[in-house]
Every structure is written in structure tokens, then in C-alpha cells.
C-alpha positions as CSV (number, residue, x, y, z in Angstrom):
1,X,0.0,0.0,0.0
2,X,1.4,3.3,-0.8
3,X,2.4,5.5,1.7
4,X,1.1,9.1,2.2
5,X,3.7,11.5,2.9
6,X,3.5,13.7,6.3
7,X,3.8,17.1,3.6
8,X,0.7,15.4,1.7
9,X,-1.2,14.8,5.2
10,X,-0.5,18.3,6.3
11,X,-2.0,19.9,3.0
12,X,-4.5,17.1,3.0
13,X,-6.5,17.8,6.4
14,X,-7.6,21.2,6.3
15,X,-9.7,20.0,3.3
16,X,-11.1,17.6,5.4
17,X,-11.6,19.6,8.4
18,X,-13.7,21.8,5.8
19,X,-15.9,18.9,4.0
20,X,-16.9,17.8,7.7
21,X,-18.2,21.2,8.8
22,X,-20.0,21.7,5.5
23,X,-21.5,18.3,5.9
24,X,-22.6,18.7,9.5
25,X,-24.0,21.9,8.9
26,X,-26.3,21.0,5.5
27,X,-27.4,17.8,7.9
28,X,-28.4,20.1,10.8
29,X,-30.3,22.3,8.0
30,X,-32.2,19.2,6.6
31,X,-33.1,18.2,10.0
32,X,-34.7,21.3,10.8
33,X,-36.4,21.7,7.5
34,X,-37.3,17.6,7.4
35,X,-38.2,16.5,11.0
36,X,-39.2,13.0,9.8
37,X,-35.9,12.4,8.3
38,X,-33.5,9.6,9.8
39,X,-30.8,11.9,11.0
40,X,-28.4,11.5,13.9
41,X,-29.2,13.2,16.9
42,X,-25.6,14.7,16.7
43,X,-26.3,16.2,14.0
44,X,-29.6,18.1,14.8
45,X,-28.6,21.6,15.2
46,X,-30.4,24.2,15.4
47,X,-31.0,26.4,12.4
48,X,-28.8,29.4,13.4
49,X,-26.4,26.6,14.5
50,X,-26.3,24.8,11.6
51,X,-26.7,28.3,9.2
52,X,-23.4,28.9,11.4
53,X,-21.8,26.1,10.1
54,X,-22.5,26.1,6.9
55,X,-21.7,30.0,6.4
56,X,-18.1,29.5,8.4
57,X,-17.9,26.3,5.8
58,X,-18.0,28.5,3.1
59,X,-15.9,31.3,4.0
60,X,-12.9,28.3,5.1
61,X,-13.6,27.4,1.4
62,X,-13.1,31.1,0.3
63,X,-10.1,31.8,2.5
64,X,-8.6,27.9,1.0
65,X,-9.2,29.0,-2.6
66,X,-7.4,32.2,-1.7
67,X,-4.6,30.9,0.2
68,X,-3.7,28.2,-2.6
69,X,-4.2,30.8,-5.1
70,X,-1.9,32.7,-3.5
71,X,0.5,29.4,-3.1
72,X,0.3,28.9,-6.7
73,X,1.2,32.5,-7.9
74,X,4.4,32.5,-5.2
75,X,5.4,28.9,-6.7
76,X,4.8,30.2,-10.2
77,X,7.5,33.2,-9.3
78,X,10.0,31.4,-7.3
79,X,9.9,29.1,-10.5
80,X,10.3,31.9,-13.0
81,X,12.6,33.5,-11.0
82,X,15.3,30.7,-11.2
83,X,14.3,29.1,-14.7
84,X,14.8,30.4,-18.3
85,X,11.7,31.1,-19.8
86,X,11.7,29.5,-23.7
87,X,13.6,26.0,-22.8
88,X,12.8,25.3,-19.0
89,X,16.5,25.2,-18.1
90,X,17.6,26.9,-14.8
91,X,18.4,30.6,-15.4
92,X,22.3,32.1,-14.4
93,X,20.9,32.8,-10.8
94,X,20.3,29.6,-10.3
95,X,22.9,27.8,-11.9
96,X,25.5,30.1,-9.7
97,X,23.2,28.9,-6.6
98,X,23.7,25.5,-7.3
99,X,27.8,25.7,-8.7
100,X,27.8,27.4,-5.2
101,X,26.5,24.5,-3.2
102,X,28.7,21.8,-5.8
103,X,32.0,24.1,-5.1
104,X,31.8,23.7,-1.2
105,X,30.6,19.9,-1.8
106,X,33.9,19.3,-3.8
107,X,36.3,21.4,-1.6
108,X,35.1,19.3,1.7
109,X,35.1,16.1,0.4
110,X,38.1,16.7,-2.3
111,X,36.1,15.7,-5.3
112,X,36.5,16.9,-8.9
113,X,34.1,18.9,-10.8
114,X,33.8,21.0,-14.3
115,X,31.7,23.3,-15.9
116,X,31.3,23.2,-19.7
117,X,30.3,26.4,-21.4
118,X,28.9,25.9,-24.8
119,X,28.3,28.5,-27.6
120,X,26.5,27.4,-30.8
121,X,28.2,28.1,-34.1
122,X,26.4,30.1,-36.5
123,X,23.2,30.5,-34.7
124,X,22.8,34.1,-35.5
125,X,22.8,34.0,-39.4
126,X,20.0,30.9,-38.5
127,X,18.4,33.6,-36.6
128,X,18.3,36.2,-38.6
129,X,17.5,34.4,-42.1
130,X,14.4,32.6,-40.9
131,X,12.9,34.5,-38.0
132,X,12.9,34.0,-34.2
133,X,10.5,31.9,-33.9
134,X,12.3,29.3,-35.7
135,X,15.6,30.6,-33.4
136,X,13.5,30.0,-30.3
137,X,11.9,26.6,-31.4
138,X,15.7,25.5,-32.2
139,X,17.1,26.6,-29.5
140,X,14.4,24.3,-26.9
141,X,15.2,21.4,-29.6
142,X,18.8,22.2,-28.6
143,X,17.9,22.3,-24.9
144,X,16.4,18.7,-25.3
145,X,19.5,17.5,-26.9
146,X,21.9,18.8,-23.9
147,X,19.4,16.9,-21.6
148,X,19.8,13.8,-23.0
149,X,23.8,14.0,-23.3
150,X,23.7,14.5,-18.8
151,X,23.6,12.5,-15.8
152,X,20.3,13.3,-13.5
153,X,22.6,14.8,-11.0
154,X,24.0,17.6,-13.7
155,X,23.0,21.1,-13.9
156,X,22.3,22.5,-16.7
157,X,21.5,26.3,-17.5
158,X,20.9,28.7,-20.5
159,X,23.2,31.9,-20.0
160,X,21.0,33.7,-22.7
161,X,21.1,34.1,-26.1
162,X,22.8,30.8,-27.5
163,X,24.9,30.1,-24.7
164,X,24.7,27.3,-22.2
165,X,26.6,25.5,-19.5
166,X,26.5,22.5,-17.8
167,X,27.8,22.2,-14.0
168,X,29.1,18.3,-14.2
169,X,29.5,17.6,-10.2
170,X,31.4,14.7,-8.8
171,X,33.2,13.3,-11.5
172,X,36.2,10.4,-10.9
173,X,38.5,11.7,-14.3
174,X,38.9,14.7,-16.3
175,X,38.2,12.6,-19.4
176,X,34.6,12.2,-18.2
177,X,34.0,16.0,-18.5
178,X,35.6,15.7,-22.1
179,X,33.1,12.5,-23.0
180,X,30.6,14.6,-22.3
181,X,31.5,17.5,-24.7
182,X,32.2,15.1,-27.5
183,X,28.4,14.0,-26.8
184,X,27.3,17.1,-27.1
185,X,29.2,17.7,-29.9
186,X,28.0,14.6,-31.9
187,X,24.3,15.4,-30.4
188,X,24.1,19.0,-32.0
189,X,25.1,18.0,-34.8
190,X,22.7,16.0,-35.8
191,X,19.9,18.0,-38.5
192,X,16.8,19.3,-36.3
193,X,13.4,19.6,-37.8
194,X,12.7,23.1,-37.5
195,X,9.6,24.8,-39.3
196,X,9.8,22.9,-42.3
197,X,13.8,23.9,-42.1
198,X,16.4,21.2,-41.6
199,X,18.6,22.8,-39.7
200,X,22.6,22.2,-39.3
201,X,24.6,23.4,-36.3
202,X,27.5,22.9,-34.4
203,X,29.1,24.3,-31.3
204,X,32.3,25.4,-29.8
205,X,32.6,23.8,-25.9
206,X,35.1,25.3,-23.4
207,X,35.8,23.6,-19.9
208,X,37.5,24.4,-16.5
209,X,38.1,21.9,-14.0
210,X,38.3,22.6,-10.2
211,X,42.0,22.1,-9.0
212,X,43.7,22.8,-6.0
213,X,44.4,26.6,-6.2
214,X,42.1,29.3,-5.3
215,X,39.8,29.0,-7.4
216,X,36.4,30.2,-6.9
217,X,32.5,29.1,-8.4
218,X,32.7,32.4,-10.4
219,X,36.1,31.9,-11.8
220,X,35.2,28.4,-13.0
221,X,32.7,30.1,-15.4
222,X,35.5,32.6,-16.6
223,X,37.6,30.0,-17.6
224,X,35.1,27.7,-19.3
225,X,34.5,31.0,-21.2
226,X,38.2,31.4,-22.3
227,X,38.3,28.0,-23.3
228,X,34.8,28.5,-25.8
229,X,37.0,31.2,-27.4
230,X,39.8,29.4,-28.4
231,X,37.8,26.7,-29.4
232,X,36.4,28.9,-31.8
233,X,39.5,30.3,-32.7
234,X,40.1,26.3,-33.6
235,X,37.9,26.7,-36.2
236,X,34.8,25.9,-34.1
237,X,33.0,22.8,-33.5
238,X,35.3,21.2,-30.8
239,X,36.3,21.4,-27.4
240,X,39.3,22.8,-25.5
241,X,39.9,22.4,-21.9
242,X,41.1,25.4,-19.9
243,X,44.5,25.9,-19.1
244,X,46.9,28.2,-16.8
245,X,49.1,29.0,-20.1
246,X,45.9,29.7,-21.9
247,X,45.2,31.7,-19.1
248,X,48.7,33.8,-19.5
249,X,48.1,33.8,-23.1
250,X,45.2,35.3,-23.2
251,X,46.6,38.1,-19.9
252,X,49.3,38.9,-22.8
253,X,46.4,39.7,-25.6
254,X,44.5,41.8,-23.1
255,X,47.8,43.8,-22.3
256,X,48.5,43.9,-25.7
257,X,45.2,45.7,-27.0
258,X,45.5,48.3,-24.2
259,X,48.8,49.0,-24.7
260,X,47.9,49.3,-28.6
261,X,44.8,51.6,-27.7
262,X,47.6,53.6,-26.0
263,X,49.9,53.2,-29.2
264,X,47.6,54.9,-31.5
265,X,46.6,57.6,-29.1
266,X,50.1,58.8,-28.4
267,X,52.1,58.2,-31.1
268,X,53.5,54.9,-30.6
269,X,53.2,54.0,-34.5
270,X,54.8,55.3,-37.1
271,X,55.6,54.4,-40.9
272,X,58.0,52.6,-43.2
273,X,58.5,52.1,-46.7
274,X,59.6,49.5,-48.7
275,X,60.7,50.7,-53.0
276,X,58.9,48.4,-55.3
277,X,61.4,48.4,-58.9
278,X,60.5,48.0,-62.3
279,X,62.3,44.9,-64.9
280,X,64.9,47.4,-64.8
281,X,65.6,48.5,-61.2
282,X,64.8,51.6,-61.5
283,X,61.8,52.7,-58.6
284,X,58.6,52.4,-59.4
285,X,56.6,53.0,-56.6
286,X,56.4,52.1,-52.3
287,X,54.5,50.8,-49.9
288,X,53.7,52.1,-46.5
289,X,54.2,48.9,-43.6
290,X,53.3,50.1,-40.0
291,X,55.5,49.9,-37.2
292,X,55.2,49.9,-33.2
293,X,57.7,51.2,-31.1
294,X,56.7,50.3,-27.9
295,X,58.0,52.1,-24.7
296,X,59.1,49.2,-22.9
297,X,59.1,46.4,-25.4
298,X,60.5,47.3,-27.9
299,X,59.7,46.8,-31.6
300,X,56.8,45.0,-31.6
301,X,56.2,42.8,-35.4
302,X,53.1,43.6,-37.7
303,X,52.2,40.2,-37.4
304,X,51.7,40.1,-33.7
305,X,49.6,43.2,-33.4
306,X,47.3,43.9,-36.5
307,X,45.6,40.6,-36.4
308,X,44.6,41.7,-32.8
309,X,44.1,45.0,-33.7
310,X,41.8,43.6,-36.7
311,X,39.6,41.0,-33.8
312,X,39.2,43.7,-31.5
313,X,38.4,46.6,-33.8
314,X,41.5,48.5,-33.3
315,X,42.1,48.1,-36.9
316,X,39.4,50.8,-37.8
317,X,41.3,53.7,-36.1
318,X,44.9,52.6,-36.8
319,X,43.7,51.9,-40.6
320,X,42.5,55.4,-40.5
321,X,46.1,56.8,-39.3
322,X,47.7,54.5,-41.6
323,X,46.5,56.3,-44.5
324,X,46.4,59.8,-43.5
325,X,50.2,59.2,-42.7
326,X,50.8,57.8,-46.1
327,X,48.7,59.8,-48.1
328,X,51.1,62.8,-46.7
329,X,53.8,61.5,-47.1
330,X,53.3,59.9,-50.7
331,X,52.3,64.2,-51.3
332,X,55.4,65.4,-50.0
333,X,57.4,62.4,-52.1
334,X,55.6,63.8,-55.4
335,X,56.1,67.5,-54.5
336,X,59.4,66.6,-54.6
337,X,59.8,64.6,-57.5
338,X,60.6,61.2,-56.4
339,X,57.1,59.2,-56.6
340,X,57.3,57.9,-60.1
341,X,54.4,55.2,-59.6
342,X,51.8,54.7,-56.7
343,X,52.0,54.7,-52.8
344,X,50.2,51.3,-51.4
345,X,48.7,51.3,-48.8
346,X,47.1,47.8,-47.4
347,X,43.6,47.0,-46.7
348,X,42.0,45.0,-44.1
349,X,38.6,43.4,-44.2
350,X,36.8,45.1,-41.4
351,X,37.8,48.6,-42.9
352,X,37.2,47.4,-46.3
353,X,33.4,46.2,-45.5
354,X,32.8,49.0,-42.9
355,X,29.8,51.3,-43.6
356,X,30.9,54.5,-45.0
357,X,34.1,53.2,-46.3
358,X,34.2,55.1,-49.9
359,X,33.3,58.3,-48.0
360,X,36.2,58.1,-45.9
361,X,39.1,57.3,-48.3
362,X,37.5,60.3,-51.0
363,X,37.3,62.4,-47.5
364,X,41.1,61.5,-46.7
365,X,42.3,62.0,-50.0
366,X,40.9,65.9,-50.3
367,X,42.2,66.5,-47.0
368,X,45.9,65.9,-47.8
369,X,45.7,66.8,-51.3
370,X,46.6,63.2,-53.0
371,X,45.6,62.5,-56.0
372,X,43.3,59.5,-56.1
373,X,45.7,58.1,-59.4
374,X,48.9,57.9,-57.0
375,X,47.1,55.3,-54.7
376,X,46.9,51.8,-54.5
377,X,45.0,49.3,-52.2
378,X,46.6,45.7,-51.1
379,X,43.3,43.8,-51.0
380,X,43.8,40.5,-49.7
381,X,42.1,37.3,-51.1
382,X,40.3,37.0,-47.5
383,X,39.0,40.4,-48.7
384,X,37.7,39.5,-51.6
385,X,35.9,36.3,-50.7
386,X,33.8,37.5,-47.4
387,X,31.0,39.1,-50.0
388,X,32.3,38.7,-53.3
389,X,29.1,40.7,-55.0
390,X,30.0,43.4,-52.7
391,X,33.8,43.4,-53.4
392,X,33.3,43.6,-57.1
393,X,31.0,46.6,-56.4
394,X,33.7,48.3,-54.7
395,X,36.7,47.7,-56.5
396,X,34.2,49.4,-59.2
397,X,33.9,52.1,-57.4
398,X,37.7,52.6,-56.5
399,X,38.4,52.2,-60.1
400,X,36.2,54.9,-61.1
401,X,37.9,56.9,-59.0
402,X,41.1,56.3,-60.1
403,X,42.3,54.6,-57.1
404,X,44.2,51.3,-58.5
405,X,43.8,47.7,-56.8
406,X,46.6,45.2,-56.1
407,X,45.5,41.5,-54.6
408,X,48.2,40.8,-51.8
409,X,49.4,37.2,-51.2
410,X,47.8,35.5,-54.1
411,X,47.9,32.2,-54.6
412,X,47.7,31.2,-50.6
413,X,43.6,32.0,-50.8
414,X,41.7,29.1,-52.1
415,X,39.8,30.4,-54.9
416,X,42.3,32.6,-56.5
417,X,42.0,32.5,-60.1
418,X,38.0,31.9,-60.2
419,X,37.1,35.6,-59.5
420,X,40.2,37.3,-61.1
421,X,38.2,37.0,-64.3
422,X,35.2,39.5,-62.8
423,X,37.2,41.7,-60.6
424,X,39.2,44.9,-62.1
425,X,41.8,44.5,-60.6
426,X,45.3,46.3,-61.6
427,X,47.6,43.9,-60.3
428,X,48.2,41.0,-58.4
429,X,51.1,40.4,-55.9
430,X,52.8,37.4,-55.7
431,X,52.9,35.9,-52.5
432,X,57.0,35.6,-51.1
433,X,56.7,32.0,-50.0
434,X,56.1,31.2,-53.6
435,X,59.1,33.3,-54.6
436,X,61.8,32.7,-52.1
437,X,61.8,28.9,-53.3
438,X,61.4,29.6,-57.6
439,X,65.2,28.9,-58.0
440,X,65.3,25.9,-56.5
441,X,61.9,24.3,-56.4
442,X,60.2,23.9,-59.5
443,X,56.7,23.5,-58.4
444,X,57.0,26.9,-56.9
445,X,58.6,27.8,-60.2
446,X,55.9,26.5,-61.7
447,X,53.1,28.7,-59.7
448,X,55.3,31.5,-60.4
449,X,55.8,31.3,-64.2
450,X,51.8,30.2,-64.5
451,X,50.2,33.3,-62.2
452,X,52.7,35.7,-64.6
453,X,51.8,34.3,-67.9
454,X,47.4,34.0,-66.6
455,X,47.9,38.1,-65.9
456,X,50.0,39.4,-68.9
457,X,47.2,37.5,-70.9
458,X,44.8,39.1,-68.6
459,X,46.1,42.6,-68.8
460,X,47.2,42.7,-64.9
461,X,50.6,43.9,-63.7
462,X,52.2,41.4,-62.0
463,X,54.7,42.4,-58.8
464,X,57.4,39.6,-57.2
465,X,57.4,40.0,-53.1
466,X,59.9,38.6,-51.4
467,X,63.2,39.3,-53.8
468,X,66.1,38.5,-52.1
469,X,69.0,37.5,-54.5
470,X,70.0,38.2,-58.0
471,X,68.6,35.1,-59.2
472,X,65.2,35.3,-58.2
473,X,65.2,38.3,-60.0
474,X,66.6,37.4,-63.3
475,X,64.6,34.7,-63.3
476,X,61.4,36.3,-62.9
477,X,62.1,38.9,-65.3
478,X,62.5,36.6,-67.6
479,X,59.1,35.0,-67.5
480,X,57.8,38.7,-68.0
481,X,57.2,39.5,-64.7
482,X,56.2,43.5,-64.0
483,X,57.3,44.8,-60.7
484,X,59.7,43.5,-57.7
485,X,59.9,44.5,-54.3
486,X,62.2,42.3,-51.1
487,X,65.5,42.7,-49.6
488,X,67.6,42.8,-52.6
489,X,66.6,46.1,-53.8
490,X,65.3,47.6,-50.4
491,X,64.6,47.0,-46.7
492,X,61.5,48.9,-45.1
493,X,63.2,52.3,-44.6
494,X,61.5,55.4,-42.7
495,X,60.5,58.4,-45.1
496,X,64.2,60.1,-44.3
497,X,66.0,57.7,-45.7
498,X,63.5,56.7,-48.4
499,X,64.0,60.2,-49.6
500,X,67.9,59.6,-48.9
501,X,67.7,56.0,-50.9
502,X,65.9,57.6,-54.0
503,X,68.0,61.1,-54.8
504,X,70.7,58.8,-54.5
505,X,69.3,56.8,-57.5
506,X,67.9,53.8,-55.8
């Protein structure tokens, strides 16, 4: 026989406490009414006493049906207050509560625990392409899935947005917190039925795992974060656990980008330039390469700074400077006779896609007085391929101008010769680790003499990096190719000495 709980019995006998009195009092009214009616003598009343009871019945009832109204609408908040709303999951209040009480568990009885934080890849475009109603409904089928990849004893929460995490309590290994990501992995990947939509996704999965330093509940949600991040920086759709090194890693990138944001406001940065030659050695034309000297660091490499500067959106302000810097300087070159071709500047995708772009270059131009004719844009391939419709536009609209195009790097992009034919481009640049080897290896030969014989038949000017020795250059000469810029000719030089290097004759 099933046992009724004490919680049940408590709720359960004010109810009955309440049927009795209504009973006894309708009894005590039929016996007044009904005289002849076999009714226990305990239960004749008189009519005001039985009027009494039945009236008190009554308002019990009322004040019951309030109370449990009442009940219900405090139950229906506590519920809201600590759950998300579209899947059912606990909210962030309450999974902190509950990593809280987990954290102390584990510190007293020296268990290990992790907490996964998981981002969806590529929700957004999802989002914003079908509606949010088909975001939302995909986002509870998601839910469903992460249920069914935990143990009964997990927590799991939605942080908002596309963002979950998953509190994985008393755990024997640190590979069991990594089987669990894989099944998440393999779960989410899996199509969902969506509106008449089958849907694809994947996610990116970051974990921290208690250990015995200070760490605390809030920090283990920090880490898991870091870890999402350079999972997506993996290229997304996999896992990385967190780290102290990724930790100091990503202490290093913070420093860096303030210490940039410092750079550009007080003059950290400044310009070199680097003599491109023509099949005769003669200059031809330059091209501005930015430099940090930092205060305490030292000289701090192009390649360690503008890819940062391009993730954070640092790029937009120091692009800016870049070419205000070289647009004056490529005015004070031709003012003094010694810019026979173009200055070049390069381009990076966020400034090249920005709103507004166009307006700003025409706006920079008239305020340092360059002609648009004496400019040149290194567009990389990356460029080129994030919206190729719109990059065709725009190169248009550059050309119109009179502002020439040059693709950096080609051949390292992977669709390199399939939209040459529809982009007016004036020249393409070929990429230094194809060049450094064309004496020696003949597949890079190879590349080389085929991208210099595809533009001469094209009409595009065709520009060696990377030229270190005299046979690299005869040899690509030979094949016909245009321009040459690298060591052999000329290192990156301030605009002193650039000025120096060409009245001297190059």
C-alpha cells in the first residue's frame, strides 16, 4: 500500500476539516427543515447553529481557494525567478546557486568537478535568415538535446542568447567532462526539424576543471569562457579544456590591446616604406608597412599586433592613421619629384566592408591633397571572398575613381584564379613564399611562371614580393614578370631615408 507522505497529510487535512463542517451543517439544516428524516441526533442543530456552520464552511472554502491561489502565484515566481523562460533550463541565478552549493561539496570532500560552457556556431545567421521563432523553437530542440547528453545529477543552464553551460558535479576523471563534450558535440550536430527547415549546427565547448588553487564558483565560469573562445578560434566545432598557459596567453592579448589603444593615441606608431622596382631597377613605386615602437618592449612585429588589432576593432582607427600618414607622405614624395608610380597602402577586411568606407578614403584624400591616381590598395584574397558581389562593387567604385587595386598574397587564398576574371583588378602580388623557393623548387617555379603568364594575358601587372637575390630576379624577369619588391633592392626604410635612398638613384 502506498504511503502518504507527512507534507501530503498536512496539505490534506484542512480539506477535510472543511468537507466535515460543510457536511454537518447542510445535515443540521435538513433536520430542521425535514423533521421525519432519519438523522443523527448529533447532528440536529439548530438552524442558526447549523446556518453557522455552513456559512463558516463557506468562508474556510473562500479563504482555501485564496490561500492556494496565492500558493500557486508565489510557486509560479519562485519558478520563473530561477528558470529560463523558452527552454525550461535553470536561469544564471540559479545555476551560480547550485555551482555554489557543488564548489563547497567538492572542496570538503576533495572531489573533482567541471563546468562546460557551450556557444552554438552560427546560430545568428539561423536567426536572422528565418525568423525567431524558428531561433527560439531551435534553441528548446537544442535544450532537449543537452538533456539527454547529462547525468540526472548535472545542472544544466541557459546563460542567454545561444549560450549554455553545464555544472558536471562529482566526476572520478577529467576525461569524463571531455566525453561529455564530444556527446554534445555529436548530439548538435545532428539536422533538427525546425519549421519545415532542416537545420545544421555545431558548437564550440570550453571547460575548466576545479583544481587545487584558489579558485572560486565564479572563476570556473570565466575559464570555461576562455576556453569557448579558443575553441572557436580552432575553427569551431570542438572542445578545448582550460589551461593556466591559456590563461597567461590570453593576460598577454589583453595587455597587448590596451597598450595598442595607448599606441595609437600617443604616437606609438609610425611608418616605413619599402621601393617596389620595375624589370629594370629603377623605382617604381612604395609601400607604406606600419611599425610599433613600444615604450618598454621594444619593436613589436606587424604580425603580432594587426591581427589583434583587426579582432578587436582596433584596426578601424589605426587603418584610419595609416592612411592619413601615407597619403602625406606619398604628397610630400611627389612634390618633390621622387614618386614615379603609386604609394600602397594595405587594406584589411573590417575597414574594407565598414559602412561608410568610400566616403572616408574620397574624405582623406581631399584633406591631404593626393591624387586618387597615386594610390593603391593591397586587397587580400580574404578580402575579396567575405561578399564577393559586394567586393566587385567596390573595387568598381575605386576604379572609377582612379584609385588602383593590387590583390596581396595571391595564390595562398583558395579560390584565386576563379574571380580574377570578374574583378578589375590592376595587379596582383605574388605571395614571397612562392618566390623565395622559384630557383630551387620547380613547383614553386611553376606557380610563379603560371600566375605571370594568366595576368600578362589578362592585362594585370604582375609584382614579385619577397626578392632576395639576384637570381630570383633574373629569373622572374624573364618570365615577363612587372614589378619586384624584397630585400635585394630595399629593406623597409623610414621616409628620411626613403628620400635619402631615391635622390641617390635607388
Amino acid at each position: 500500500m502506498p504511503q502518504v507522505s507527512h507534507a501530503l497529510r498536512l496539505q490534506a487535512w484542512p480539506l477535510l476539516l472543511l468537507a466535515c463542517t460543510l457536511l454537518a451543517g447542510f445535515a443540521g439544516l435538513l433536520a430542521s427543515a425535514f423533521p421525519q428524516l432519519p438523522v443523527p441526533e448529533p447532528l440536529r442543530f439548530s438552524w442558526a447553529g447549523s446556518l453557522t456552520l455552513v456559512v463558516g464552511g463557506i468562508v474556510m472554502s473562500a479563504w482555501l481557494f485564496r490561500s492556494s491561489g496565492r500558493a500557486l502565484l508565489l510557486k509560479k515566481l519562485a519558478y520563473q525567478a530561477s528558470h529560463d523562460a523558452l527552454t525550461g533550463l535553470a536561469n544564471r541565478t540559479m545555476f551560480e546557486e547550485k555551482l555554489q552549493q557543488d564548489f563547497t561539496l567538492a572542496r570538503q570532500n576533495n572531489r573533482l568537478m567541471a563546468v562546460l560552457f557551450i556557444d552554438l556556431d552560427e546560430f545568428k545567421p539561423i536567426n536572422d535568415t528565418l525568423g525567431h521563432k524558428v531561433g527560439d523553437r531551435l534553441l528548446v530542440a537544442v535544450a532537449r538535446a543537452l538533456e539527454a547528453c547529462i547525468r540526472p545529477t548535472d545542472t544544466l543552464a541557459r546563460f542567454g542568447g545561444d549560450e549554455f553551460v553545464v555544472l558536471l558535479p562529482d566526476l572520478e576523471s577529467a576525461r569524463q567532462a571531455e566525453e561529455v563534450a564530444e556527446r554534445i558535440l555529436q548530439k548538435i550536430a545532428l539536422p533538427q526539424q525546425v519549421g519545415g527547415h532542416e537545420l545544421y549546427l555545431s558548437a564550440s565547448i570550453g571547460i575548466s576543471l576545479l583544481d587545487d588553487s584558489e579558485t572560486s564558483p565564479e572563476k570556473l565560469i570565466r575559464q570555461a569562457d576562455m576556453a569557448m573562445y579558443k575553441a572557436k578560434r580552432q575553427g569551431r566545432d570542438t572542445f578545448q579544456v582550460y589551461s593556466a598557459e591559456l590563461d597567461a596567453k590570453l593576460s598577454r592579448r589583453v595587455t597587448l590591446r590596451q597598450d595598442l589603444q595607448e599606441a595609437i593615441r600617443s604616437g606609438q606608431l609610425f611608418l616605413h616604406y619599402q621601393p617596389q622596382v620595375d624589370q629594370n631597377g629603377k623605382f617604381f613605386g612604395v609601400e607604406a608597412l606600419v611599425r610599433w615602437q613600444h615604450p618598454t618592449r621594444g619593436l613589436i612585429a606587424p604580425e603580432r599586433f594587426l591581427p589583434l588589432a583587426e579582432e578587436t576593432g582596433q584596426i578601424v582607427p589605426l587603418g584610419k592613421w595609416i592612411f592619413t600618414q601615407a597619403c602625406k607622405d606619398a604628397v610630400q614624395l611627389k612634390e618633390m619629384g621622387l614618386l614615379p608610380g603609386r604609394m600602397g597602402v594595405n587594406l584589411s577586411p573590417l575597414q574594407f566592408h565598414r559602412p561608410g568606407f568610400l566616403d572616408k578614403l574620397k574624405k582623406i584624400l581631399a584633406e591631404t591633397g593626393l591624387p586618387a591616381d597615386l594610390l593603391e590598395l593591397d586587397l587580400t584574397e580574404g578580402v575579396l571572398m567575405k561578399d564577393r558581389c559586394r567586393a566587385i562593387s567596390l573595387v568598381n567604385s575605386l576604379q572609377e575613381l582612379g584609385i588602383s587595386t593590387a590583390i596581396d598574397d595571391f595564390g595562398t587564398g583558395f579560390s584565386s584564379f576563379s574571380y580574377l576574371k570578374d574583378l578589375p583588378a590592376s595587379s596582383i602580388k605574388i605571395d614571397k613564399s612562392f618566390v623565395e623557393n622559384v630557383v630551387t623548387n620547380h613547383k614553386d617555379a611553376a606557380v610563379c611562371k603560371g600566375v605571370i603568364t594568366m595576368a600578362r594575358e589578362m592585362g594585370l601587372t604582375v609584382v614579385a614580393e619577397g626578392v632576395e637575390d639576384e637570381a630570383q630576379f633574373d629569373i622572374l624577369r624573364a618570365w615577363g614578370c612587372h614589378r619586384f619588391q624584397g630585400f635585394y633592392f630595399a629593406r623597409p626604410m623610414a621616409l628620411d631615408a626613403l628620400v635619402s635612398w631615391a635622390q641617390e638613384g635607388g
